[in-house]
C-alpha positions as CSV (number, residue, x, y, z in Angstrom):
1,X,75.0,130.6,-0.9
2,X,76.1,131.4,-4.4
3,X,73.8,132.4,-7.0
4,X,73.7,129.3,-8.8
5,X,71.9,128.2,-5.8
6,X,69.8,130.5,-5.0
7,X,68.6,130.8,-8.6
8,X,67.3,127.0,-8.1
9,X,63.8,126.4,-7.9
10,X,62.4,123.6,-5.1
11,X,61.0,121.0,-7.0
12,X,56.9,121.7,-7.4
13,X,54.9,118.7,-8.1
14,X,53.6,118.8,-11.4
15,X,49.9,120.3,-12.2
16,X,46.8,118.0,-13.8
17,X,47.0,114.5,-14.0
18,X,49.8,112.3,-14.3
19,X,50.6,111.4,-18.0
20,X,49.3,108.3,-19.4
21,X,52.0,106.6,-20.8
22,X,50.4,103.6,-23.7
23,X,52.2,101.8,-25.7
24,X,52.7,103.0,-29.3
25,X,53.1,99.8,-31.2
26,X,49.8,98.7,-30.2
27,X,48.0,101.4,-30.8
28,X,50.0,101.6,-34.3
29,X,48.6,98.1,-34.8
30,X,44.8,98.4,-34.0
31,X,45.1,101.3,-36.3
32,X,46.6,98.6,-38.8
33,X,43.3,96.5,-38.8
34,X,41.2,99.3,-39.2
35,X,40.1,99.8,-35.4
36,X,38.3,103.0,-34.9
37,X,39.7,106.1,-32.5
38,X,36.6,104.7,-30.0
39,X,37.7,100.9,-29.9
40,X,41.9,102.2,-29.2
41,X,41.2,104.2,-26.7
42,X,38.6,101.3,-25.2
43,X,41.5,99.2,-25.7
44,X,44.1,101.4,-24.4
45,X,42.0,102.3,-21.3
46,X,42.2,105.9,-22.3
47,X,40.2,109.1,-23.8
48,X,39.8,109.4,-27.5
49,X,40.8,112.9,-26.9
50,X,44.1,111.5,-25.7
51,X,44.7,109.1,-27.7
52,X,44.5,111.6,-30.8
53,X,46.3,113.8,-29.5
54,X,49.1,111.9,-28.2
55,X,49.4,109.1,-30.9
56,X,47.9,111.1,-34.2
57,X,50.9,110.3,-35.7
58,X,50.6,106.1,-34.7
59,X,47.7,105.4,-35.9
60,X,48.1,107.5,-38.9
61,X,51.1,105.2,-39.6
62,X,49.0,102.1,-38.7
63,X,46.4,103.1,-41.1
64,X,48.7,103.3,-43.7
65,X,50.1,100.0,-43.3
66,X,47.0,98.6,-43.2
67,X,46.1,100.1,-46.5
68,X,49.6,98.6,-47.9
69,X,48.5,94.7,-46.5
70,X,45.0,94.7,-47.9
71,X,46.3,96.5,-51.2
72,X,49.2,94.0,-50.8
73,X,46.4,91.1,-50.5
74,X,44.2,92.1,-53.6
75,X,47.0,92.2,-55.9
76,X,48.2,88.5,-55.0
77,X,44.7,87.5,-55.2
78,X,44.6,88.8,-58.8
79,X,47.8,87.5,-59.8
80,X,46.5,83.9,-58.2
81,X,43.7,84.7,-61.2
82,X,41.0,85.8,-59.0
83,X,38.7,86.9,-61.6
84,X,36.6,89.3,-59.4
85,X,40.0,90.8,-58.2
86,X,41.3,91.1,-61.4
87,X,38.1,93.3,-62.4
88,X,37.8,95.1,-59.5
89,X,41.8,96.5,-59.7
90,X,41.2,96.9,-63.3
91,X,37.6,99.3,-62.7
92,X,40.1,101.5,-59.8
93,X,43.2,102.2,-61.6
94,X,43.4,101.1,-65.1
95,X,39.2,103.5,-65.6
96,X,37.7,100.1,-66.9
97,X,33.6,100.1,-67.0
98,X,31.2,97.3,-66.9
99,X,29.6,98.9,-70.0
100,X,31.8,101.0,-72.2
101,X,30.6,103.8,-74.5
102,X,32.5,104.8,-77.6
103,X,33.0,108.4,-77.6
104,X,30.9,108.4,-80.9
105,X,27.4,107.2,-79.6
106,X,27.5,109.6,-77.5
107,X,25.3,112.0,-80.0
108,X,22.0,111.8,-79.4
109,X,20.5,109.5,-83.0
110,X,19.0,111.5,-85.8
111,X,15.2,111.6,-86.2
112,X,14.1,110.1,-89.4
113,X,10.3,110.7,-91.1
């Protein structure tokens, strides 16, 4: 026997249970409509533990992509001259207000006799 051989070691069966394998572009696309960690893994037949553990990275992804449609959505709503889009986009990222205040009012009035 050489040393090679000898160094070998017999092939042990492998400790805990086997590994769930699940498939990643599902759970990337539950994630994508907003599924919670409880409903994938109810899907997925597996442990919430596992599934974050395993696939933080998928449905991180899936989330993201599900942010881009429904952003995606609003602003072709908007464009389509959705009024209510139009103000809602404008109050998030252009600081618009239902009721603007000129930085001048802002001192309280003088009292008068």
């Amino acid at each position: 026997m050489t040393d090679t051989e000898s160094d070998k070691k017999p092939d042990k069966p492998s400790a805990g249970r086997p590994k769930i394998k699940l498939d990643p572009l599902m759970i990337q696309n539950l994630a994508s409509i907003f599924c919670t960690n409880r409903e994938i893994a109810a899907m997925m037949s597996c442990s919430t533990d596992t599934l974050v553990r395993n696939y933080a990275d998928h449905i991180k992804k899936g989330r993201e992509q599900g942010k881009s449609s429904l952003r995606r959505r609003q602003w072709e709503k908007a464009m389509e001259g959705n009024t209510t889009m139009l103000i809602w986009l404008g109050k998030q990222y252009l600081e618009q207000k239902d009721q603007p205040i000129a930085e001048v009012d802002k001192k309280p009035l003088p009292w008068v006799d």
